[in-house]
C-alpha positions in Angstrom: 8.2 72.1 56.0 4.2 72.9 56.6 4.8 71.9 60.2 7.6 74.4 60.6 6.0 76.9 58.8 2.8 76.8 61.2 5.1 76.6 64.5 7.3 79.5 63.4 3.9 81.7 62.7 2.7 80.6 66.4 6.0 81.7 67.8 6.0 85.0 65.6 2.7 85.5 67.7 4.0 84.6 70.8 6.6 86.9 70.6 4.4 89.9 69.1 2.7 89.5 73.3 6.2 90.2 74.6 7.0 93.1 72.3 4.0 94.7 74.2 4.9 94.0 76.8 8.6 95.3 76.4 6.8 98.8 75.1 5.1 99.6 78.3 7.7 98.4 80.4 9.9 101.2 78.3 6.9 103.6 78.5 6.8 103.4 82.3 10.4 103.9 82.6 9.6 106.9 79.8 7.0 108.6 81.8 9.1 108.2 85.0 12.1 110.3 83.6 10.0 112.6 82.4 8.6 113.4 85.6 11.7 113.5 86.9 12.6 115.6 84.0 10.1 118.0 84.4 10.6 118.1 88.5 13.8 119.3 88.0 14.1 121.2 84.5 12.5 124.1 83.4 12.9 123.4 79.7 9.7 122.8 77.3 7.8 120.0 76.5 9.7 119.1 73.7 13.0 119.1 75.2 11.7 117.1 78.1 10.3 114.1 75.6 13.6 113.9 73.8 15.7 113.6 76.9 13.3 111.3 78.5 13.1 108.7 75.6 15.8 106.5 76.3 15.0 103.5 74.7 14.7 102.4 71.3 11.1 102.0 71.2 10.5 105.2 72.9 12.1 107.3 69.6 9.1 106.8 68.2 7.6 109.7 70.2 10.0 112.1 70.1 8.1 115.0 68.9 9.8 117.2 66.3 10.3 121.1 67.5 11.0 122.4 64.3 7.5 122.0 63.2 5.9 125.1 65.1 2.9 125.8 63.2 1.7 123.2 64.7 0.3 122.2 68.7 2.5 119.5 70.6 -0.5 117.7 70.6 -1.0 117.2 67.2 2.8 116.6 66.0 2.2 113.8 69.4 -1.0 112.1 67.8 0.7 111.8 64.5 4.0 110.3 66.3 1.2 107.4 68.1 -0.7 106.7 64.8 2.6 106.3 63.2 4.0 103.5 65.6 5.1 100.3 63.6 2.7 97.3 63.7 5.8 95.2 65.2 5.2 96.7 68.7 1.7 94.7 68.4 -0.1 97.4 70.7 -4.1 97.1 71.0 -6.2 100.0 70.2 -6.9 100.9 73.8 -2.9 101.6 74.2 -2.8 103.5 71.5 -5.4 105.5 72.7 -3.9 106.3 75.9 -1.1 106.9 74.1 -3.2 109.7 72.7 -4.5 110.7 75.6 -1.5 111.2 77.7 0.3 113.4 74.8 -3.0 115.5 73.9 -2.8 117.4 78.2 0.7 117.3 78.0 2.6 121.0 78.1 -1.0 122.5 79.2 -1.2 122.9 82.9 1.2 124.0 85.6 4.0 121.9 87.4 1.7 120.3 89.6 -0.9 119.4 87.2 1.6 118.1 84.9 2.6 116.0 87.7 -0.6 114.6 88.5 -1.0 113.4 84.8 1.7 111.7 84.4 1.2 110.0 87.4 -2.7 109.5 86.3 -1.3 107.4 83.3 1.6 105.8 84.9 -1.1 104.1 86.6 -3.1 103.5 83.6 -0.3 102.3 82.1 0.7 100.0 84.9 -2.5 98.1 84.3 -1.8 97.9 80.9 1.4 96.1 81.1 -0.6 94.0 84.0 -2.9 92.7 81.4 -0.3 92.0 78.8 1.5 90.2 81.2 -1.5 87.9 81.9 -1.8 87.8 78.1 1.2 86.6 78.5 0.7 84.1 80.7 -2.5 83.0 79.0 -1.6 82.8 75.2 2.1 82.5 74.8 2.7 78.7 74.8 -1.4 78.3 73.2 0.0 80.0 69.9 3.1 77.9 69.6 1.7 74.7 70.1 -2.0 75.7 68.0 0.8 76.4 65.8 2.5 72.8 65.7 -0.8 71.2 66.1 -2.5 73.1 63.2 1.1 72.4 60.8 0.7 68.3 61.8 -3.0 68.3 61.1 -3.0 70.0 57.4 0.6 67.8 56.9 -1.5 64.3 58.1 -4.4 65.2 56.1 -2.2 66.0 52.9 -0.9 62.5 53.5 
């Protein structure tokens, strides 16, 4: 049962890599419709995130318009900080998170533009790394995790 127990935690962290993974392949696709969105809609920022979000993972930053005594920017940073723990993100992707939503709604069409194609590339790194990550530490947790549960179930013995 220790064995199993130590494996399953290894694959839980295996699978935590491909969660973000999964998150900034949705947040590329997120950032592309909202270009698109904004290319070819006049509506406001709000409007533009909730029809852009298509995912399940991208709900999470849906910014609420009902709240207007407060700046987009703020109701955004509160959506980032809140984002569960089960998307494993580092703190660097959370704080581009931050970064992209705080310029957001604040230039012209063309600036607008630029920024979200500034952070689409950002953001393309960052899903390059996790994907070496990837690469690097998925099968190392699962079988640490075997090895560790055989080594603390041999020295019980």
């Amino acid at each position: 049962m220790l064995v199993s127990a130590c494996f399953v935690t290894g694959c839980i962290k295996s699978k935590a890599l491909y969660r973000r993974r999964e998150f900034l392949e949705n947040l590329l696709v997120f950032i592309s419709l909202l270009e698109t969105n904004l290319r070819f809609s006049g509506s406001d920022i709000f409007t533009l995130i909730s029809a852009s979000a298509n995912s399940d993972d991208m709900r999470y930053l849906i910014v609420d318009s009902s709240q207007t005594d407060k700046a987009f920017s703020e109701l955004w940073n509160a959506n980032v900080s809140e984002l569960p723990n089960s998307l494993a993100l580092k703190g660097e992707d959370k704080k581009l998170l931050t970064d992209f939503g705080s310029e957001l709604g604040k230039s012209d069409l063309e600036g607008q533009i630029k920024h979200l194609q500034l952070y689409q590339s950002m953001f393309q790194r960052q899903l390059l790394s996790a994907q070496n990550e990837i690469a690097k530490k998925s099968k190392l947790y699962k079988i640490m995790g075997l090895f560790v549960g055989v080594s603390v179930a041999l020295v019980m013995i």
